[in-house]
N, CA, C and O atoms as a GROMACS GRO file, in nm:
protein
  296
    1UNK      N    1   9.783  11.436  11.759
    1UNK     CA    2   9.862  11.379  11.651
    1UNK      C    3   9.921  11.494  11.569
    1UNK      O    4   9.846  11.586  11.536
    2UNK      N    5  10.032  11.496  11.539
    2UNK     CA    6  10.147  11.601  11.493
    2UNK      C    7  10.147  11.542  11.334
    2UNK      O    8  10.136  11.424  11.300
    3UNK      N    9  10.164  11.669  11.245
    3UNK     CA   10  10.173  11.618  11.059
    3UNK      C   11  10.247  11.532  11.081
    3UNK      O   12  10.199  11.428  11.036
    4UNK      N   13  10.350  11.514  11.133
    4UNK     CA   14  10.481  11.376  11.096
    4UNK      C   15  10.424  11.262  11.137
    4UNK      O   16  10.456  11.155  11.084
    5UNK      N   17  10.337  11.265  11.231
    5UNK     CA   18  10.227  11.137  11.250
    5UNK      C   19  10.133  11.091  11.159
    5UNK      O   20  10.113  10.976  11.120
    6UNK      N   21  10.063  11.226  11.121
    6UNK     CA   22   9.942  11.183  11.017
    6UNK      C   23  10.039  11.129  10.840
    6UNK      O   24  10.011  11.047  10.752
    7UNK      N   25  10.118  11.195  10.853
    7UNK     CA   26  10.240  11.157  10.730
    7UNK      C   27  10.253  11.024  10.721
    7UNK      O   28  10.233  10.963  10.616
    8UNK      N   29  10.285  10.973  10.821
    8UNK     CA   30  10.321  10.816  10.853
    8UNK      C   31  10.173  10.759  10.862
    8UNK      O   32  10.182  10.639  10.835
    9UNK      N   33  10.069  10.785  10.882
    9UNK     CA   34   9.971  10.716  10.884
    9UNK      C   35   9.944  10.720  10.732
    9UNK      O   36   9.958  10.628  10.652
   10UNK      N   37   9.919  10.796  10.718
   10UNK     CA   38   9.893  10.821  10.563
   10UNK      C   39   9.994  10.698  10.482
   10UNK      O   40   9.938  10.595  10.443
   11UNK      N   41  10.125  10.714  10.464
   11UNK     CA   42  10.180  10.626  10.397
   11UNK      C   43  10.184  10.470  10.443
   11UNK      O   44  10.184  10.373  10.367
   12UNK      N   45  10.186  10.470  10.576
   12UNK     CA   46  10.109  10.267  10.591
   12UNK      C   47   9.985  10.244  10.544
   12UNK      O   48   9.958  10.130  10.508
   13UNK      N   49   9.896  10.339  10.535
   13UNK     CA   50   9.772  10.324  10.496
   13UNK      C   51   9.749  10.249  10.328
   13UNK      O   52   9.681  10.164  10.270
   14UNK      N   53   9.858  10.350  10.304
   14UNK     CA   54   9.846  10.358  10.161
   14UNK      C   55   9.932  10.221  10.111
   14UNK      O   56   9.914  10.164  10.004
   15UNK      N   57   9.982  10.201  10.166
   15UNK     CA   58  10.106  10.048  10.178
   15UNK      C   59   9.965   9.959  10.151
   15UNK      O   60   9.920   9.920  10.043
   16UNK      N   61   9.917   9.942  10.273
   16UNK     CA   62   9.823   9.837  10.287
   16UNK      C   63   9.690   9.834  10.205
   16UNK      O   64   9.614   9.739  10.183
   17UNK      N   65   9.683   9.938  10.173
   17UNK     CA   66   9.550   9.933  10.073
   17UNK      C   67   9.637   9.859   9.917
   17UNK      O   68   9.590   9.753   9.877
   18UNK      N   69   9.740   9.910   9.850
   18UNK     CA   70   9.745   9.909   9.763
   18UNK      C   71   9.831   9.732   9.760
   18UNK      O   72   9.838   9.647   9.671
   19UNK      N   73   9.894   9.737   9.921
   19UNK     CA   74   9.900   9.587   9.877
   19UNK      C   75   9.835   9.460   9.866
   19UNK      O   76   9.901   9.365   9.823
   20UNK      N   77   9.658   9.436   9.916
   20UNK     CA   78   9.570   9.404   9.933
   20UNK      C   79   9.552   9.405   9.811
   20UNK      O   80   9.560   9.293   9.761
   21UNK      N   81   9.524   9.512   9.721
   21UNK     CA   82   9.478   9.531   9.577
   21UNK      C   83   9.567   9.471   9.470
   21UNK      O   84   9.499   9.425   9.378
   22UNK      N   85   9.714   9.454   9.452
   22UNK     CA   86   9.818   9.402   9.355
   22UNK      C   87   9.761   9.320   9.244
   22UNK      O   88   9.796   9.325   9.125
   23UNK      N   89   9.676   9.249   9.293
   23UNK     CA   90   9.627   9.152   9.186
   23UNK      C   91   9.489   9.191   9.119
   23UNK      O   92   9.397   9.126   9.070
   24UNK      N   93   9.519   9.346   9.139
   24UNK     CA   94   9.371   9.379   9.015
   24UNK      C   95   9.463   9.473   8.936
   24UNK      O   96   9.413   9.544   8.849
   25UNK      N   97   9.584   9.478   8.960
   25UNK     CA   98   9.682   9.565   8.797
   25UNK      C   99   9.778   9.588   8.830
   25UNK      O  100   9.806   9.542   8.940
   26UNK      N  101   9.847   9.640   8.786
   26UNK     CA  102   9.977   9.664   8.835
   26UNK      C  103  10.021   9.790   8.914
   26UNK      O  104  10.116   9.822   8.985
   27UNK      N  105   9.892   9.851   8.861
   27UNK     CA  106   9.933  10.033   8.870
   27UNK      C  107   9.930  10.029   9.057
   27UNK      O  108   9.996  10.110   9.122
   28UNK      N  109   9.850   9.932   9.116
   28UNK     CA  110   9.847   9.904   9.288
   28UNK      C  111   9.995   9.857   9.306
   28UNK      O  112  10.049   9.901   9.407
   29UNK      N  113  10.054   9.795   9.244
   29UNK     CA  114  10.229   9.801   9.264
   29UNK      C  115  10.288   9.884   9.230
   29UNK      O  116  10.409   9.871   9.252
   30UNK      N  117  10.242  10.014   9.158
   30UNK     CA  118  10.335  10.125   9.141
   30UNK      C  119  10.278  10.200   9.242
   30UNK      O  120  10.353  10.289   9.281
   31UNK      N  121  10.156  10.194   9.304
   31UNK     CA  122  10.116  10.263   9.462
   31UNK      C  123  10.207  10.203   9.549
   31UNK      O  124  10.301  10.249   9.614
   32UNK      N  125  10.164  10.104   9.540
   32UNK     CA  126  10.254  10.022   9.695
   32UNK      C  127  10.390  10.072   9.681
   32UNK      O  128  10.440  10.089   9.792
   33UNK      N  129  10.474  10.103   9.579
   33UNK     CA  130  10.619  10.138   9.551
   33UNK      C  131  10.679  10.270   9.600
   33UNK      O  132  10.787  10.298   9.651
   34UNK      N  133  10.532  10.364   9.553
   34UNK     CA  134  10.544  10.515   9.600
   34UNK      C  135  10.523  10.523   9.747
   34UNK      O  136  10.574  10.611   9.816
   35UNK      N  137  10.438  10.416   9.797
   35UNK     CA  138  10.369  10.435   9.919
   35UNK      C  139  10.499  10.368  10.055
   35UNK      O  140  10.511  10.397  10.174
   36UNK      N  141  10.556  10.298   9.990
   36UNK     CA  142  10.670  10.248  10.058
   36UNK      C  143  10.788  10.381  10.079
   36UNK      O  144  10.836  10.421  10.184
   37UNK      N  145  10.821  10.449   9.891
   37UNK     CA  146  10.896  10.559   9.924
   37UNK      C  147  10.859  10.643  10.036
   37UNK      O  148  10.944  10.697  10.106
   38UNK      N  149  10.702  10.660  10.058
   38UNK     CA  150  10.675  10.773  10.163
   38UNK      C  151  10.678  10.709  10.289
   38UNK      O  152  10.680  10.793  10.379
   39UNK      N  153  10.680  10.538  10.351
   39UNK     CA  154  10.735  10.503  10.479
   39UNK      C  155  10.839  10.548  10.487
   39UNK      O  156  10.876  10.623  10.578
   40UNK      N  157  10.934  10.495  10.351
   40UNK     CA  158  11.085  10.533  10.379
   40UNK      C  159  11.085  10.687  10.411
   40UNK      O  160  11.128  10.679  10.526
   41UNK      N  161  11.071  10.791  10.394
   41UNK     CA  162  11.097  10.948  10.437
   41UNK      C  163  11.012  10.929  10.566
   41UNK      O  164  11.066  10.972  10.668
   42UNK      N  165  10.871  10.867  10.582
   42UNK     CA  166  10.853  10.883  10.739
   42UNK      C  167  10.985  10.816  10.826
   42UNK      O  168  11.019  10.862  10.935
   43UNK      N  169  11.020  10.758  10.794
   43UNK     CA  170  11.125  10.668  10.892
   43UNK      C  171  11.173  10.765  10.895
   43UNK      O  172  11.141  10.836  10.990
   44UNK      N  173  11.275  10.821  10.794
   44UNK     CA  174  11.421  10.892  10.842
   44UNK      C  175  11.333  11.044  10.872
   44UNK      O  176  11.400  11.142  10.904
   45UNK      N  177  11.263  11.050  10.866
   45UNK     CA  178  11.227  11.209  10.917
   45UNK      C  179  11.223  11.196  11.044
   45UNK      O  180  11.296  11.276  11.102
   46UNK      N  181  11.137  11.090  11.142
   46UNK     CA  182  11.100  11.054  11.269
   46UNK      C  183  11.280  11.001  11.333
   46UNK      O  184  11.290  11.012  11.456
   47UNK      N  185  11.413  10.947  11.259
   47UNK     CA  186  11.461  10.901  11.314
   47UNK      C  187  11.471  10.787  11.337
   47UNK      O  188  11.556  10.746  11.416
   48UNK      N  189  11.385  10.706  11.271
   48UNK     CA  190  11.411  10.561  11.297
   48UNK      C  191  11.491  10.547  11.122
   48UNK      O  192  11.417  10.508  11.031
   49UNK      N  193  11.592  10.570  11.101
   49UNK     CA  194  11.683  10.534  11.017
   49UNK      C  195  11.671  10.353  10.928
   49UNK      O  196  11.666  10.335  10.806
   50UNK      N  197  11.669  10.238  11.041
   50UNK     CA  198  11.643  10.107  10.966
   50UNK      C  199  11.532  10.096  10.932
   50UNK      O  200  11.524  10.005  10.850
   51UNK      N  201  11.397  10.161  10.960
   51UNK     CA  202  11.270  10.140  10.901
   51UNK      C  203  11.318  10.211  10.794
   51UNK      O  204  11.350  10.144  10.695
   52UNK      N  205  11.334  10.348  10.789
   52UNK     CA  206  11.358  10.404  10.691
   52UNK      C  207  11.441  10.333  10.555
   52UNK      O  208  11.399  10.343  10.440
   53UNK      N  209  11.538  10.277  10.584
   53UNK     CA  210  11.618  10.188  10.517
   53UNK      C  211  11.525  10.093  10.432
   53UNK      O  212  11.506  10.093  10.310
   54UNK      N  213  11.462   9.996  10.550
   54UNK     CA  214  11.424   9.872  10.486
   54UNK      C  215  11.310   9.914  10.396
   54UNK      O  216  11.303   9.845  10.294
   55UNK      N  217  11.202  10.025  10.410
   55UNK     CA  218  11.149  10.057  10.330
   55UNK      C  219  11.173  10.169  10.208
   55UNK      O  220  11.080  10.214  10.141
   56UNK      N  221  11.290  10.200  10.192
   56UNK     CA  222  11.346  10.239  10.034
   56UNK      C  223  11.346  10.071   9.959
   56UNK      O  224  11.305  10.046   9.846
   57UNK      N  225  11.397   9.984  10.045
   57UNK     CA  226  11.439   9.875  10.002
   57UNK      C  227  11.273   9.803   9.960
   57UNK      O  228  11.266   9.772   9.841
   58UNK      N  229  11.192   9.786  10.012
   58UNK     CA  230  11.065   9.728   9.920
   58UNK      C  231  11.031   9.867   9.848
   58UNK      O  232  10.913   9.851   9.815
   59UNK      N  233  11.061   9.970   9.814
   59UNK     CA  234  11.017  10.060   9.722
   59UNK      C  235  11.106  10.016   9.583
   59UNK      O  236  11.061  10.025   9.469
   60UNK      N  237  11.226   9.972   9.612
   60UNK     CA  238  11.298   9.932   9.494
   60UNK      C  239  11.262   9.797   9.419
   60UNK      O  240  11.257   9.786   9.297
   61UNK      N  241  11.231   9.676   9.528
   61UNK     CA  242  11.160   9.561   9.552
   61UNK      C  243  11.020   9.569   9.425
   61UNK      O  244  10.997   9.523   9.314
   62UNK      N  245  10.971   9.634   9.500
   62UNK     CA  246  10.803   9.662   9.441
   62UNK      C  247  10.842   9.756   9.282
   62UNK      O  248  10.801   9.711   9.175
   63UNK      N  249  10.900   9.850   9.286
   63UNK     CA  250  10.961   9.909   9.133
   63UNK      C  251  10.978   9.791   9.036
   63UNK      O  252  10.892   9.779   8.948
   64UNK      N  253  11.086   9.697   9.040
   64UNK     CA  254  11.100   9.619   8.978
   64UNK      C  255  10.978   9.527   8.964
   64UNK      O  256  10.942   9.518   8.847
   65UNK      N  257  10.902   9.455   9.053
   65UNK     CA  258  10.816   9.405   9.027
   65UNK      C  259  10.703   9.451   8.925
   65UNK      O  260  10.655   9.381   8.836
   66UNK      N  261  10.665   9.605   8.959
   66UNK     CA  262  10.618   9.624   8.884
   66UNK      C  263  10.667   9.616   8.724
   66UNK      O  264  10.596   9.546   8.652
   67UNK      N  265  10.746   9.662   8.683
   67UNK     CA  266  10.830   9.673   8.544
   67UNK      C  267  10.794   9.593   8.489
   67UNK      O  268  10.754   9.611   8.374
   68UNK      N  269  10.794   9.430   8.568
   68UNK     CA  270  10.818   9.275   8.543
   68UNK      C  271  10.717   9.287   8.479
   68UNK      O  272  10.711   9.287   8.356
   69UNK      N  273  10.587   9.304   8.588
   69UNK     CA  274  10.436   9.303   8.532
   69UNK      C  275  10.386   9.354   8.481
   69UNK      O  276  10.270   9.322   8.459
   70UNK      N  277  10.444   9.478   8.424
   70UNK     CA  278  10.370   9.582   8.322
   70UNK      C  279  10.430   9.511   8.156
   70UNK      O  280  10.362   9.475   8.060
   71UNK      N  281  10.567   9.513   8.174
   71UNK     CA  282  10.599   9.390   8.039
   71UNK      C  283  10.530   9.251   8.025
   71UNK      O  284  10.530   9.201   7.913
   72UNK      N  285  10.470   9.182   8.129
   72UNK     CA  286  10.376   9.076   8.096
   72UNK      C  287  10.245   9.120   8.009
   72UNK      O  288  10.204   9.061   7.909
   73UNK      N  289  10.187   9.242   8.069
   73UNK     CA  290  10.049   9.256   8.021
   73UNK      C  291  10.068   9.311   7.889
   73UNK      O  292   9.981   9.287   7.805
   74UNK      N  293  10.181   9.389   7.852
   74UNK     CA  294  10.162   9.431   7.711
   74UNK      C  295  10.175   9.373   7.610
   74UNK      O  296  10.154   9.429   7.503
   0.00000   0.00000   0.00000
């Protein structure tokens, strides 16, 4: 397994942990948000360009969500 592999493992990992967690705060939707930004750079680093795509796109997705929910709790 090559860093650009463990890179990409690392950031689904981190996808899935923190999206499992969402409903214990918000700060797991500002993971899941970052953790999406780092699918998105695994994609376009590896070349797969539409993964790369669609996951900027739930990093922006999940950003806003969070915002939503950090103005609820305060």
């Amino acid at each position: 397994m090559d860093a650009l592999q463990l890179f990409g493992l690392f950031a689904v990992t981190a996808m899935l942990i923190c999206y499992a967690l969402e409903d214990r705060g918000h700060w797991y939707i500002l993971g899941f948000a970052g953790a999406c930004a780092l699918g998105s750079a695994y994609g376009f680093l590896q070349g797969a360009w539409p993964f790369g795509l669609v996951e900027a796109i739930w990093a922006v997705v999940a950003l806003r969500r969070w915002r939503v929910r950090r103005q609820l709790m305060a």
